[in-house]
N, CA, C and O atoms as a CHARMM CRD file, in Angstrom:
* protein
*
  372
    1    1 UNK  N    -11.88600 -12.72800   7.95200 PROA 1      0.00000
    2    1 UNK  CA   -10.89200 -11.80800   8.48800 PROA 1      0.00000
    3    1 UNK  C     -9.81100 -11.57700   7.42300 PROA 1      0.00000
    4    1 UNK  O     -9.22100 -12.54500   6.94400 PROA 1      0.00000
    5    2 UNK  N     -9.56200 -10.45000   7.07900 PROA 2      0.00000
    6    2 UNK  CA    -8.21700  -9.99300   6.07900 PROA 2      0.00000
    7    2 UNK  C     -6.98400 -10.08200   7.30400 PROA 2      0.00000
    8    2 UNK  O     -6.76700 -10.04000   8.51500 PROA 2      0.00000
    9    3 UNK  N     -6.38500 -10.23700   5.96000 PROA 3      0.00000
   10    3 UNK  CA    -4.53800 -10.61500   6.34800 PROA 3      0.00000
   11    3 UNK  C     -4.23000  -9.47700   7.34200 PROA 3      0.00000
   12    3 UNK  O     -3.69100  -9.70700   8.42500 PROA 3      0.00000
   13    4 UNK  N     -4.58700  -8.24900   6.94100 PROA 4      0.00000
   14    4 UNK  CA    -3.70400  -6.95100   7.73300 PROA 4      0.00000
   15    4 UNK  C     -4.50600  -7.07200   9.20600 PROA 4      0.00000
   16    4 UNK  O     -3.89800  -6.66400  10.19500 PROA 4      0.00000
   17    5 UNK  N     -5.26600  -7.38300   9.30200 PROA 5      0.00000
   18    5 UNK  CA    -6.45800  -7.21500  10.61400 PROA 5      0.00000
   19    5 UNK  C     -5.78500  -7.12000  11.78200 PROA 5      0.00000
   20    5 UNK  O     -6.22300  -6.36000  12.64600 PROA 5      0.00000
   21    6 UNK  N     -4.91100  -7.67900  11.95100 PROA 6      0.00000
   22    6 UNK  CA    -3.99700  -7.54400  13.19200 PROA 6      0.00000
   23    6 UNK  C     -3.40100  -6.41300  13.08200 PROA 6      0.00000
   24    6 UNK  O     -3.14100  -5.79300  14.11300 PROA 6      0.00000
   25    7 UNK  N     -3.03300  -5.86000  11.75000 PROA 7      0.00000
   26    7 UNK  CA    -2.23200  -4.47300  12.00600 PROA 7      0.00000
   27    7 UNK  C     -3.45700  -3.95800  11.03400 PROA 7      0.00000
   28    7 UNK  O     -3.25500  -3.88700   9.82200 PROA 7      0.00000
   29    8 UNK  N     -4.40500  -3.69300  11.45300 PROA 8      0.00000
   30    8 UNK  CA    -5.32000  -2.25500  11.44700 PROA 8      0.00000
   31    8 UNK  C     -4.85600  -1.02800  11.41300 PROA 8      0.00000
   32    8 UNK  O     -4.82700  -0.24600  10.46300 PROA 8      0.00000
   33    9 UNK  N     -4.42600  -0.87000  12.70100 PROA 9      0.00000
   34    9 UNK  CA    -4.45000   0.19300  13.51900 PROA 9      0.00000
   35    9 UNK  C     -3.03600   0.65200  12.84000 PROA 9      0.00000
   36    9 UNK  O     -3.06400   1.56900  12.01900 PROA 9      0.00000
   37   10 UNK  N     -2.08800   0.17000  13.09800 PROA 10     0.00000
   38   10 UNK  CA    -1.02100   0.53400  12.25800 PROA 10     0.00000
   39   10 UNK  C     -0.78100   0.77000  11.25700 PROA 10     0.00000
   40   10 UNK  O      0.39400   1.12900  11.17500 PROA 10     0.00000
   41   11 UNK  N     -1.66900   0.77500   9.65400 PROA 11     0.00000
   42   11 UNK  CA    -1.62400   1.14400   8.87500 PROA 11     0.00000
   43   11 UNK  C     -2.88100   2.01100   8.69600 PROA 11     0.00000
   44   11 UNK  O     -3.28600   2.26400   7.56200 PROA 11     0.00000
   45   12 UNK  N     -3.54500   2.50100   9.86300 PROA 12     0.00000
   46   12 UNK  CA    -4.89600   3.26800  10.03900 PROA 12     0.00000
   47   12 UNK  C     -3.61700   5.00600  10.17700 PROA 12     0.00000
   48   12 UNK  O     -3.58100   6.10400   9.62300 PROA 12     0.00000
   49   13 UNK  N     -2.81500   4.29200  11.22400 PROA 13     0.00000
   50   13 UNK  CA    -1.52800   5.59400  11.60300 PROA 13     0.00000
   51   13 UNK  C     -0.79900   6.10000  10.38300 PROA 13     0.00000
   52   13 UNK  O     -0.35500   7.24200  10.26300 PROA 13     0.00000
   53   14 UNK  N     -0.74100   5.37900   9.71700 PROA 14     0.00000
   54   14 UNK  CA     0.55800   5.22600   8.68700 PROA 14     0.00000
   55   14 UNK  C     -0.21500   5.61000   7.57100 PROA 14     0.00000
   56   14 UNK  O      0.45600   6.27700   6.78300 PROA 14     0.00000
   57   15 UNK  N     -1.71500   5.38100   7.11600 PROA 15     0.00000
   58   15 UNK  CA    -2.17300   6.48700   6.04400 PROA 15     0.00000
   59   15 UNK  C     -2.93100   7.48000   6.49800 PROA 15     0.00000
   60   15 UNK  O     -3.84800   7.74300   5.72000 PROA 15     0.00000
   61   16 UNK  N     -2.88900   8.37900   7.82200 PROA 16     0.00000
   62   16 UNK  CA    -3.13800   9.03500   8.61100 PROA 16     0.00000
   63   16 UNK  C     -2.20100  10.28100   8.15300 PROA 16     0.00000
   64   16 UNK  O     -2.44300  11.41800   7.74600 PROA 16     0.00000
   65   17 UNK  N     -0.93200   9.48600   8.42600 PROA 17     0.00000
   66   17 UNK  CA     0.07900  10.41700   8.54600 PROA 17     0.00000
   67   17 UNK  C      0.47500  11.24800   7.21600 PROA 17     0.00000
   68   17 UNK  O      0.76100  12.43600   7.07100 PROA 17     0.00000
   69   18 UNK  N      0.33800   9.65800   5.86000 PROA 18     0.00000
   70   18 UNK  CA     0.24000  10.26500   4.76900 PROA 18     0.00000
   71   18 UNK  C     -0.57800  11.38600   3.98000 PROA 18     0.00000
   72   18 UNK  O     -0.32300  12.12600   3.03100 PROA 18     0.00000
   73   19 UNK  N     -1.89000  11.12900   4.96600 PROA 19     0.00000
   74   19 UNK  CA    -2.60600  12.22900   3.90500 PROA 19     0.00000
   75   19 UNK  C     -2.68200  13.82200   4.97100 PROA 19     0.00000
   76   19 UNK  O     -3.19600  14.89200   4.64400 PROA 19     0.00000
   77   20 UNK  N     -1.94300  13.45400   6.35400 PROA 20     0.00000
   78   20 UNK  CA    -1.61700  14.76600   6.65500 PROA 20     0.00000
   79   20 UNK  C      0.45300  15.54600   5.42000 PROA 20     0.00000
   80   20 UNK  O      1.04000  16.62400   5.50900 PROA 20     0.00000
   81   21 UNK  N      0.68900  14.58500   4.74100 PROA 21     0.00000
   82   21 UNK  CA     1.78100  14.51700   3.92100 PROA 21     0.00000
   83   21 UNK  C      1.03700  15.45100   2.62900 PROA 21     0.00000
   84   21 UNK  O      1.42100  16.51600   2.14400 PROA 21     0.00000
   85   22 UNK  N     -0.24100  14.55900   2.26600 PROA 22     0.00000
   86   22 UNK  CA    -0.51000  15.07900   1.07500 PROA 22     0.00000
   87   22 UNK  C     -1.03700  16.71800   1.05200 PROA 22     0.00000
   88   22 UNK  O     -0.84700  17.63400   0.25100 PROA 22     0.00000
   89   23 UNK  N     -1.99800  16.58400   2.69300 PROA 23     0.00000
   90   23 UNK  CA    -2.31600  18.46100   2.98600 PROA 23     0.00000
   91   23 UNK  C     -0.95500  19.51600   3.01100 PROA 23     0.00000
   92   23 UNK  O     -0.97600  20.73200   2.81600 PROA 23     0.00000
   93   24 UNK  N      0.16700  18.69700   3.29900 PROA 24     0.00000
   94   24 UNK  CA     1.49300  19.41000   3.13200 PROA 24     0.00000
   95   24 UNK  C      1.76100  19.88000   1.92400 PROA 24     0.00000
   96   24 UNK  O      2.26400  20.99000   1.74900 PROA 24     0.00000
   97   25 UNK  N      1.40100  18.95500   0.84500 PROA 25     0.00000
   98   25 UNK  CA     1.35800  19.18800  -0.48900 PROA 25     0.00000
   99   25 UNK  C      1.21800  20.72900  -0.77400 PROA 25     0.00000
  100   25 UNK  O      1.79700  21.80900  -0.89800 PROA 25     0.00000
  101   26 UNK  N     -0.57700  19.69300  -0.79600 PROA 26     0.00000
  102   26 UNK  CA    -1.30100  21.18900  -1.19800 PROA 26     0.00000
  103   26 UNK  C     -1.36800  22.42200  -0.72300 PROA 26     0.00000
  104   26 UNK  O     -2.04400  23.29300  -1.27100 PROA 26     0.00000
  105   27 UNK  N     -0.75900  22.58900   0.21100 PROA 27     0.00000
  106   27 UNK  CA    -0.63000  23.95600   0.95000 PROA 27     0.00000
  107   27 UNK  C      1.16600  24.10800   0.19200 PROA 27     0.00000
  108   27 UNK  O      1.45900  25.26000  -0.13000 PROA 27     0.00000
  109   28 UNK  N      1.76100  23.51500   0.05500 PROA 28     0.00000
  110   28 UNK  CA     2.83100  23.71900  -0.31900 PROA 28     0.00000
  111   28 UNK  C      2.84600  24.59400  -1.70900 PROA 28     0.00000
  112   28 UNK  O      3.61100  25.54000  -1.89600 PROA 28     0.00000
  113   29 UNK  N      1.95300  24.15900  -2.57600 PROA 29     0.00000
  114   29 UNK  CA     1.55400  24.33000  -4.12400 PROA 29     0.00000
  115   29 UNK  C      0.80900  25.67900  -3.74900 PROA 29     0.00000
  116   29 UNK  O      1.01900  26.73000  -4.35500 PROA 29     0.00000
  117   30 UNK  N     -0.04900  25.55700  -2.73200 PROA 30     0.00000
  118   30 UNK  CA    -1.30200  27.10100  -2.78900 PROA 30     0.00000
  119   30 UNK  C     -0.25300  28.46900  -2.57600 PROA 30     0.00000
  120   30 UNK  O     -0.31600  29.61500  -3.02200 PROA 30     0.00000
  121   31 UNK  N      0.80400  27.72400  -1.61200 PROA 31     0.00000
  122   31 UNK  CA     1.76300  28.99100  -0.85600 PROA 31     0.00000
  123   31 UNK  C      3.18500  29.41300  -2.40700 PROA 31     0.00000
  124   31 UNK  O      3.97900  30.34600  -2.29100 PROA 31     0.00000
  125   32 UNK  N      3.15200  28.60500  -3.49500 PROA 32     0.00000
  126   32 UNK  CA     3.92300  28.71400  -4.54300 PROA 32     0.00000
  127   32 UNK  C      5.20300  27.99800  -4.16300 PROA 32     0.00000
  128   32 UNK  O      6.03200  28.57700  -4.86400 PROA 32     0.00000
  129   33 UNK  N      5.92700  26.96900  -3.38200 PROA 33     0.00000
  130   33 UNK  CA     6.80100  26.85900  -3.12200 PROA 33     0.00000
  131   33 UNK  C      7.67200  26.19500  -4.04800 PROA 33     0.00000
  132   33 UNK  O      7.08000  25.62700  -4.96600 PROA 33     0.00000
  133   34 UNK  N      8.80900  26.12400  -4.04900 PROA 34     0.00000
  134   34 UNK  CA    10.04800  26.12500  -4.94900 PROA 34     0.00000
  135   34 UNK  C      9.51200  24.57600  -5.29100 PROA 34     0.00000
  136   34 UNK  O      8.90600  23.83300  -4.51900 PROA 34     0.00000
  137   35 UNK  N      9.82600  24.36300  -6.37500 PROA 35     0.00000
  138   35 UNK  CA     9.32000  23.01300  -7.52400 PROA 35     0.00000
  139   35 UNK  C     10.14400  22.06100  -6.75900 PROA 35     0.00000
  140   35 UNK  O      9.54300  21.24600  -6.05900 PROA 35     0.00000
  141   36 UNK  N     11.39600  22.04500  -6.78700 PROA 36     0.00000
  142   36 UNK  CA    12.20700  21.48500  -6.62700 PROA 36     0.00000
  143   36 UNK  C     11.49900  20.80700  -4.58200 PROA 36     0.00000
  144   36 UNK  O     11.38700  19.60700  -4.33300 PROA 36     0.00000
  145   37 UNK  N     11.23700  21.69000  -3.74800 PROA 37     0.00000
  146   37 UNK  CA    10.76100  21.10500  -2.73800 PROA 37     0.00000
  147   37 UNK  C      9.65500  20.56500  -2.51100 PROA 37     0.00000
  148   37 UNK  O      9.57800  19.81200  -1.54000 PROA 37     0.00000
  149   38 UNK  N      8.48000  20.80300  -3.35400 PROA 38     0.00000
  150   38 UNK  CA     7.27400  20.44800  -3.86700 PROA 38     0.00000
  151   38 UNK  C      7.65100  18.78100  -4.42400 PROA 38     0.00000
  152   38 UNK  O      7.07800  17.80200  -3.94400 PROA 38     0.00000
  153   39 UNK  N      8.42100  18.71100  -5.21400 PROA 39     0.00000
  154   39 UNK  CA     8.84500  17.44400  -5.89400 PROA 39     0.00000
  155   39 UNK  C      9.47800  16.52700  -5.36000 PROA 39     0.00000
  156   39 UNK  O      9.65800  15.45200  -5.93400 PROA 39     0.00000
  157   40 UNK  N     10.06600  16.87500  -3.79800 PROA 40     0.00000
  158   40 UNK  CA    11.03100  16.26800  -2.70000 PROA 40     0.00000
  159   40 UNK  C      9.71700  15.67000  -1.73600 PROA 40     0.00000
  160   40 UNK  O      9.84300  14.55300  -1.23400 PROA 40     0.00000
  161   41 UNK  N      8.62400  16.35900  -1.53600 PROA 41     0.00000
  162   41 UNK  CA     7.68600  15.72900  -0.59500 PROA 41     0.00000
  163   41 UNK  C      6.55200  14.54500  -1.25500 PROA 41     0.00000
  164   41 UNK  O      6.12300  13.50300  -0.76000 PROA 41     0.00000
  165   42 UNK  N      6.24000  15.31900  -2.81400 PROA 42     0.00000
  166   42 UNK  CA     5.84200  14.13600  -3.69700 PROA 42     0.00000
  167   42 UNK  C      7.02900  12.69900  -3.42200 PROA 42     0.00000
  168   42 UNK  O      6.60000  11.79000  -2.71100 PROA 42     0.00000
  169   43 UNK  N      7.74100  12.63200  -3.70800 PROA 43     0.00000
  170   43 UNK  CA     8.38900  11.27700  -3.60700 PROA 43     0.00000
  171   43 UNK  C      8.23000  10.93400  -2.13600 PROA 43     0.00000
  172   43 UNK  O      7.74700   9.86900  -1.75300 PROA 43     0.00000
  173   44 UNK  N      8.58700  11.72800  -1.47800 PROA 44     0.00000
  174   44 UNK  CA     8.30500  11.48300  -0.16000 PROA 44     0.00000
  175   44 UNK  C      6.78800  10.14500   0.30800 PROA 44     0.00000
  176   44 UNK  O      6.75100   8.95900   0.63700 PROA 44     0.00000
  177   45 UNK  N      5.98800  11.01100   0.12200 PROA 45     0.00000
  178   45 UNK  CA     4.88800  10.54100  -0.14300 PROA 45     0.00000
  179   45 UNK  C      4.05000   9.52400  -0.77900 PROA 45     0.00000
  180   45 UNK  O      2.99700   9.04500  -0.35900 PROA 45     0.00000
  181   46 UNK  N      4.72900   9.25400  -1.93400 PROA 46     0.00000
  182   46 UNK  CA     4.77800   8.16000  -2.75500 PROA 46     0.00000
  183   46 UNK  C      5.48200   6.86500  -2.17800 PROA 46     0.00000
  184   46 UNK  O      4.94200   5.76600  -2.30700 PROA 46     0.00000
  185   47 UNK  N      6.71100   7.01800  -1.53200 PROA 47     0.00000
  186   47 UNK  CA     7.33400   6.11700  -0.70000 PROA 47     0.00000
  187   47 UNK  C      6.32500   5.67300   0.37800 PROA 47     0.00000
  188   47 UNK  O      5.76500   4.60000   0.59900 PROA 47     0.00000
  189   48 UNK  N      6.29900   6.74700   0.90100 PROA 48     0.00000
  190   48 UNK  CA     5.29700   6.02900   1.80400 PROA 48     0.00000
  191   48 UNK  C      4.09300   4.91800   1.77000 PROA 48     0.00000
  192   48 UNK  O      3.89500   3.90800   2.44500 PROA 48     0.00000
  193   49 UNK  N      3.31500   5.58400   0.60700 PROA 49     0.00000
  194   49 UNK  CA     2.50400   4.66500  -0.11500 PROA 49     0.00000
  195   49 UNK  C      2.85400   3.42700  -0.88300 PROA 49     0.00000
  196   49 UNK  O      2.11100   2.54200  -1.30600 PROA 49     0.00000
  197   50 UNK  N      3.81800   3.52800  -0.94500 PROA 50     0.00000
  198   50 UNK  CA     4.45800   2.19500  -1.57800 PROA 50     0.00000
  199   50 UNK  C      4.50500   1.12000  -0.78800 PROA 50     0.00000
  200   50 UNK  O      4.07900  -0.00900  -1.03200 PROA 50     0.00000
  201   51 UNK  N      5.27000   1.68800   0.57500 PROA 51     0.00000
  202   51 UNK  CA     5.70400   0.68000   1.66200 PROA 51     0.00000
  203   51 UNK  C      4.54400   0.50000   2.74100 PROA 51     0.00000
  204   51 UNK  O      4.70500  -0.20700   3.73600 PROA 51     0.00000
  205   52 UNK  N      3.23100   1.26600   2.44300 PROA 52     0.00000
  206   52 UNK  CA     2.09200   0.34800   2.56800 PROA 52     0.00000
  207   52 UNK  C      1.54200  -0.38500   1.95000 PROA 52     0.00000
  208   52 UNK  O      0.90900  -1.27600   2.51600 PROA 52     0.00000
  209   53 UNK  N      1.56100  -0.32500   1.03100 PROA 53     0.00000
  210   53 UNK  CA     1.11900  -1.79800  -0.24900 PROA 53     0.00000
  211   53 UNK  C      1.97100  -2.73800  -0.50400 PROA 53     0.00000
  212   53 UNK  O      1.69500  -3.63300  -1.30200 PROA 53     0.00000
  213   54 UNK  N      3.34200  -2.66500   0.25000 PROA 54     0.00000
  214   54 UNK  CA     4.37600  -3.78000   0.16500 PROA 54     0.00000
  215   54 UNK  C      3.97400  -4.39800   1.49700 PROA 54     0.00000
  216   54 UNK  O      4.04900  -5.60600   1.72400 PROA 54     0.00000
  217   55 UNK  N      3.53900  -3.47600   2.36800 PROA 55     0.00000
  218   55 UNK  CA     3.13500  -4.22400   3.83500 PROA 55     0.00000
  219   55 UNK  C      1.64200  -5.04700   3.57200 PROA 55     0.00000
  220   55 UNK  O      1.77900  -6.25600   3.76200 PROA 55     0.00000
  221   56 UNK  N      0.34600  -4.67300   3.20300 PROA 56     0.00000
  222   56 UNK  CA    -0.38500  -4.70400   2.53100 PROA 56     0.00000
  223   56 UNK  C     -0.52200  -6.40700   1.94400 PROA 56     0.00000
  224   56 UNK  O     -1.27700  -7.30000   2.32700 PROA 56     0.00000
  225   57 UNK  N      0.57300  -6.40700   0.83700 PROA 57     0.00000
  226   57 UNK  CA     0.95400  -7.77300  -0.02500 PROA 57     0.00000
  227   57 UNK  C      1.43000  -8.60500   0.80200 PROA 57     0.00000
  228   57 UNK  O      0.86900  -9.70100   0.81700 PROA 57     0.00000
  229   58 UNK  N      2.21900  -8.46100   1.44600 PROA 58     0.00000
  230   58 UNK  CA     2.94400  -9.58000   2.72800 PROA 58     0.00000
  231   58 UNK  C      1.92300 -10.05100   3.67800 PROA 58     0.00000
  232   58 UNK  O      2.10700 -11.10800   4.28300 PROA 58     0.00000
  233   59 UNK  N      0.86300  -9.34900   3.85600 PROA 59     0.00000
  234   59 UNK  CA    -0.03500 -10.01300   4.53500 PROA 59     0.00000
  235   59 UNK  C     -0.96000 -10.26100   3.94600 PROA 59     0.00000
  236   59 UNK  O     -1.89500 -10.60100   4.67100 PROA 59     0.00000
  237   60 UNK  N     -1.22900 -10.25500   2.60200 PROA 60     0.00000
  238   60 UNK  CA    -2.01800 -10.90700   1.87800 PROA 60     0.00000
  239   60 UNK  C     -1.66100 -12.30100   1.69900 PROA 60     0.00000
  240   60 UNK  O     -2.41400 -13.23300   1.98300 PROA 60     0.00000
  241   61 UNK  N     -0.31200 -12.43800   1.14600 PROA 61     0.00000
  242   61 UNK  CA     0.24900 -13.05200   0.54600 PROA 61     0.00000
  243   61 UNK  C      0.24700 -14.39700   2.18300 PROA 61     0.00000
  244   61 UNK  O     -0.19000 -15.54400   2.09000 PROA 61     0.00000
  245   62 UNK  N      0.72500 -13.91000   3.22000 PROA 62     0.00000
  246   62 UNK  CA     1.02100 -14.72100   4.40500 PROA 62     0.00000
  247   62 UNK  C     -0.18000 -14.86700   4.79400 PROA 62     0.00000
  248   62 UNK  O     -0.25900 -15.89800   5.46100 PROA 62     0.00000
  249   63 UNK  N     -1.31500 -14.25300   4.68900 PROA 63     0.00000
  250   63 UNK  CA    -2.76900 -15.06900   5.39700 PROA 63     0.00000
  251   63 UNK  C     -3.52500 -15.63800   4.37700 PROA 63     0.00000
  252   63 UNK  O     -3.62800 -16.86500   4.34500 PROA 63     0.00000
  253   64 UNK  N     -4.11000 -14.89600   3.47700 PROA 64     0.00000
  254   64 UNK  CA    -5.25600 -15.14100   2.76500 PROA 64     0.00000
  255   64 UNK  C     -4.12000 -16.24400   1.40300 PROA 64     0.00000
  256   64 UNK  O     -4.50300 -17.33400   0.97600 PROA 64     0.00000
  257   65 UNK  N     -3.21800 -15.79400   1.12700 PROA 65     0.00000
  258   65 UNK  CA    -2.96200 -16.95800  -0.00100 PROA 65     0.00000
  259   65 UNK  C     -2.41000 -18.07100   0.53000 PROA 65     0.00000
  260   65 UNK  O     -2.59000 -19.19300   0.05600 PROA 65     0.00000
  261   66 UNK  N     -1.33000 -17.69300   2.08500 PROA 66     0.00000
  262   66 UNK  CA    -1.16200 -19.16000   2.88200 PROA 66     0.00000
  263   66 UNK  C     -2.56900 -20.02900   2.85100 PROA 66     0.00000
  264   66 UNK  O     -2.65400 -21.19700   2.46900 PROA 66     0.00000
  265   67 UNK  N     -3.69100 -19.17800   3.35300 PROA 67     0.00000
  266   67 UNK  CA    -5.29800 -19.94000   3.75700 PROA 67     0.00000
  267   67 UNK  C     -5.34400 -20.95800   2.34300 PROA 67     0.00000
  268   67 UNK  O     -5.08200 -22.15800   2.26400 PROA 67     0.00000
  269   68 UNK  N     -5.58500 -20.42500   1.74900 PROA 68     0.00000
  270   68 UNK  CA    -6.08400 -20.86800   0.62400 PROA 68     0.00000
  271   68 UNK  C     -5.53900 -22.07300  -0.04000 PROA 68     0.00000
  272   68 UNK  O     -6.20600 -23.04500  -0.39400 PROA 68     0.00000
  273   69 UNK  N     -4.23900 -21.91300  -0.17800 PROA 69     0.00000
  274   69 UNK  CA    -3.14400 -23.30500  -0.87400 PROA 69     0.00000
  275   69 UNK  C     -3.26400 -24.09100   0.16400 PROA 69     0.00000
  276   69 UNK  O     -3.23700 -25.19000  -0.38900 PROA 69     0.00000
  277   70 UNK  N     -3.45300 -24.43100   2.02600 PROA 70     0.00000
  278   70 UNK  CA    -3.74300 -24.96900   2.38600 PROA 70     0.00000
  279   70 UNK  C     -5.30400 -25.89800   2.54500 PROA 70     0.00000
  280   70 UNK  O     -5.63300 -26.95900   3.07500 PROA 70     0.00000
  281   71 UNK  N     -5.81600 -25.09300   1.96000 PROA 71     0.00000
  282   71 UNK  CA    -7.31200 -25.81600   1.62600 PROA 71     0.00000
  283   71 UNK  C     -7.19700 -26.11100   0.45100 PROA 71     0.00000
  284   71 UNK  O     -8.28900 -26.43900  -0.01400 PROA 71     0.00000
  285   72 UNK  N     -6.24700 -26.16000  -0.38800 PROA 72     0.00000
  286   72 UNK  CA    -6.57800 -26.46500  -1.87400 PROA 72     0.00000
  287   72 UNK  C     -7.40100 -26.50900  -2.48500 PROA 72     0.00000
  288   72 UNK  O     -8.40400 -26.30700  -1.80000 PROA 72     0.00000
  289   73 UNK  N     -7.75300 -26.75200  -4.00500 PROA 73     0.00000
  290   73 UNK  CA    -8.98100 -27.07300  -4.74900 PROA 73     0.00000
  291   73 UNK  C     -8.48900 -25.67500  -5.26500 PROA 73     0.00000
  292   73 UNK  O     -7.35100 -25.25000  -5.06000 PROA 73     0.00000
  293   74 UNK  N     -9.62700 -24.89200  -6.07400 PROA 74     0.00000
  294   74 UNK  CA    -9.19500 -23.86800  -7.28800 PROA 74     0.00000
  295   74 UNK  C     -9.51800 -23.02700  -6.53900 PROA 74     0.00000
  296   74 UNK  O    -10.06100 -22.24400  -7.31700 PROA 74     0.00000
  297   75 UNK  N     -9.61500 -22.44900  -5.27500 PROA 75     0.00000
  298   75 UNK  CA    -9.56300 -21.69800  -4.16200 PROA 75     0.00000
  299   75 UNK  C     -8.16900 -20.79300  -4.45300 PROA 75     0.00000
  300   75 UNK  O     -7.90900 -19.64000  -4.79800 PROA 75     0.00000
  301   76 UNK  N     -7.45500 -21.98200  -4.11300 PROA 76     0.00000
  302   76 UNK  CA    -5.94800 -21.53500  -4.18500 PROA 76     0.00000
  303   76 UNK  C     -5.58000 -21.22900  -5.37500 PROA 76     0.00000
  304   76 UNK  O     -4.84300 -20.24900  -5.26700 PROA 76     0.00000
  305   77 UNK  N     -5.67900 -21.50000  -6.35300 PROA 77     0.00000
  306   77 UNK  CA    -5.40500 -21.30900  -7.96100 PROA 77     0.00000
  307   77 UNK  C     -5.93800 -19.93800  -7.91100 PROA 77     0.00000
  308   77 UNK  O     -5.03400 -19.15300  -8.19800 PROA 77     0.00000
  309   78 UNK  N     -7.41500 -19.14400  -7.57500 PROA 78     0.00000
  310   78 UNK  CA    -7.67900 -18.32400  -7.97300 PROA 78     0.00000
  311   78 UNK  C     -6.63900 -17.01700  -6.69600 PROA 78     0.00000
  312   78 UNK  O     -6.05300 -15.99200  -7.04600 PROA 78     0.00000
  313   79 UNK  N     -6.74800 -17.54500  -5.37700 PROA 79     0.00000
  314   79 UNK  CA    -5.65400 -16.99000  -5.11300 PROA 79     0.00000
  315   79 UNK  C     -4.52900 -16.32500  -5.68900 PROA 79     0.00000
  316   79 UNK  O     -4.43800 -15.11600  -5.89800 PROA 79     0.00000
  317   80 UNK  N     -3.60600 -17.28100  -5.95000 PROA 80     0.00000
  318   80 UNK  CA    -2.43100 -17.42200  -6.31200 PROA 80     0.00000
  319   80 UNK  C     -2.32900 -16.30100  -7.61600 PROA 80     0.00000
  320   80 UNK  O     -1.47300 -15.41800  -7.67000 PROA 80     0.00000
  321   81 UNK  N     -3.32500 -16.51900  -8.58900 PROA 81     0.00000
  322   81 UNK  CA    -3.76100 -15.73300  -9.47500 PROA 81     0.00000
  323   81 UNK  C     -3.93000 -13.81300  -9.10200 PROA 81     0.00000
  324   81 UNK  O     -3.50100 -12.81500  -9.68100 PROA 81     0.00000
  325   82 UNK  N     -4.67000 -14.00000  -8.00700 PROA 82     0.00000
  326   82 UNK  CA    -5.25300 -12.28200  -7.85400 PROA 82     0.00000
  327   82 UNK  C     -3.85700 -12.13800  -7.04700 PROA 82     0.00000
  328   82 UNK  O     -3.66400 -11.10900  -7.69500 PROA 82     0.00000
  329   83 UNK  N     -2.83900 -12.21400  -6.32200 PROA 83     0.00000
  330   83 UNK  CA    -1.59000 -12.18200  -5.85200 PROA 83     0.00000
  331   83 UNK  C     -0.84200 -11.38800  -6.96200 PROA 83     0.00000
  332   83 UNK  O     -0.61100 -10.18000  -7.02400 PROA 83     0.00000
  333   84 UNK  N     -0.50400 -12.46400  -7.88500 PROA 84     0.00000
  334   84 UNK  CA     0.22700 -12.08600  -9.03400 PROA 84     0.00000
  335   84 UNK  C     -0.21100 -11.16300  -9.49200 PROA 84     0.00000
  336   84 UNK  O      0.61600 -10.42600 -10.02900 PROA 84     0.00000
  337   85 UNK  N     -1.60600 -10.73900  -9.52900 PROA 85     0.00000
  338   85 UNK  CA    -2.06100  -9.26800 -10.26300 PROA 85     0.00000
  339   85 UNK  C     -2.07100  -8.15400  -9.65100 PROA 85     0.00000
  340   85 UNK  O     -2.50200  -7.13600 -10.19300 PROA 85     0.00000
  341   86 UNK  N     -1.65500  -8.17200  -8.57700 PROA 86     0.00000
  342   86 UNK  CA    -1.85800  -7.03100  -7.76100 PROA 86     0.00000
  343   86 UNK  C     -0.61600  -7.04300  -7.62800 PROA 86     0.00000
  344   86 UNK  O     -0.32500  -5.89600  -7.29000 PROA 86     0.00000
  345   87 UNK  N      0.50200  -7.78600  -7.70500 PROA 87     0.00000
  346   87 UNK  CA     2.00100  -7.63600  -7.59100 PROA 87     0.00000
  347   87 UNK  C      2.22600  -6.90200  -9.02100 PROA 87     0.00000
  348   87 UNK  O      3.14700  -6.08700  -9.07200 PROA 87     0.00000
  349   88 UNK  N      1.37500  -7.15300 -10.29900 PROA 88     0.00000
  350   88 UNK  CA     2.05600  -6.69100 -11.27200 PROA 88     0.00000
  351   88 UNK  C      1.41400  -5.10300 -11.33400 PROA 88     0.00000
  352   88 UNK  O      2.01200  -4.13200 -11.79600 PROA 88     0.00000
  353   89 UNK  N     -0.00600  -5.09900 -10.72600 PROA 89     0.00000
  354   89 UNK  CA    -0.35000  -3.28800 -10.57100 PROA 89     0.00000
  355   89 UNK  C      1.22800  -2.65600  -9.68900 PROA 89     0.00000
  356   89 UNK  O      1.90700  -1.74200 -10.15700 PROA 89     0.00000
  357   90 UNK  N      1.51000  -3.27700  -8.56000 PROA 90     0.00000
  358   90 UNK  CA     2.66300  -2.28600  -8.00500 PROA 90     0.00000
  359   90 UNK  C      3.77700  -2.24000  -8.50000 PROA 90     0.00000
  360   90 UNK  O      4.67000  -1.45300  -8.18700 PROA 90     0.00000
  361   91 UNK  N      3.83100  -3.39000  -9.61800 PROA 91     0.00000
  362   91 UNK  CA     5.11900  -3.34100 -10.38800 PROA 91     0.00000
  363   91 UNK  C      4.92700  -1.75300 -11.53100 PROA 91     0.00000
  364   91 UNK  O      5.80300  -0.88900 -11.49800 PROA 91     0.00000
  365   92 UNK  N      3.68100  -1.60800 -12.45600 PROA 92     0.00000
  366   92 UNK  CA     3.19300  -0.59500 -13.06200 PROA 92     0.00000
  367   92 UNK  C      3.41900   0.34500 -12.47900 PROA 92     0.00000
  368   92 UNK  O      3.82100   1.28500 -13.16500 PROA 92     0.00000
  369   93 UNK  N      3.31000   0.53400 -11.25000 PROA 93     0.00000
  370   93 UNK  CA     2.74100   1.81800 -10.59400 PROA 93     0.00000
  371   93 UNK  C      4.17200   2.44200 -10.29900 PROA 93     0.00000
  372   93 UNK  O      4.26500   3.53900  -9.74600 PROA 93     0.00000
C-alpha cells in the first residue's frame, strides 16, 4: 500500500481540477489572450502542482520511510536515500 492511499481520491480531485487548469491554458493561447494573463494561470497551475508533490512527499515520507526505519536493516538506508532525491528533484524544479 502507498503512503497517499488513503487520500486517493483527493488528489484524484486535485489533479482533475488541474488539468481542467491546463485545458484553460490552451484554449487561452488558441483564443490569443493577453501574455500577461496567460502567464498568471501558468503559475497558477504550477502552484498547484507543487502543493501536490509537497502533499505527495509528506506521505511518503510519513508511511513508506516511517515503514521502513522501523524495520531497519538497509531497507531504511535505501529509503531514506530515494526521499532525499525526490526532495532534491522538487528543489530543481
Amino acid at each position: 500500500m502507498h503512503g497517499y492511499s488513503g487520500d486517493k481520491q483527493a488528489y484524484l480531485t486535485r489533479l482533475r481540477r488541474i488539468e481542467g487548469q491546463i485545458r484553460g491554458l490552451q484554449r487561452m493561447v488558441e483564443e490569443d489572450s493577453y501574455c500577461i494573463d496567460v502567464l498568471t494561470q501558468v503559475s497558477a497551475a504550477t502552484r498547484a502542482l507543487q502543493a501536490v508533490a509537497l502533499g505527495l512527499l509528506e506521505d511518503h515520507i510519513s508511511h513508506c520511510v516511517t515503514d521502513a526505519i522501523n524495520s531497519g536493516g538497509p531497507e531504511a538506508e535505501a529509503k531514506v536515500k530515494e526521499a532525499s532525491a525526490a526532495i532534491a528533484r522538487l528543489v530543481r524544479s
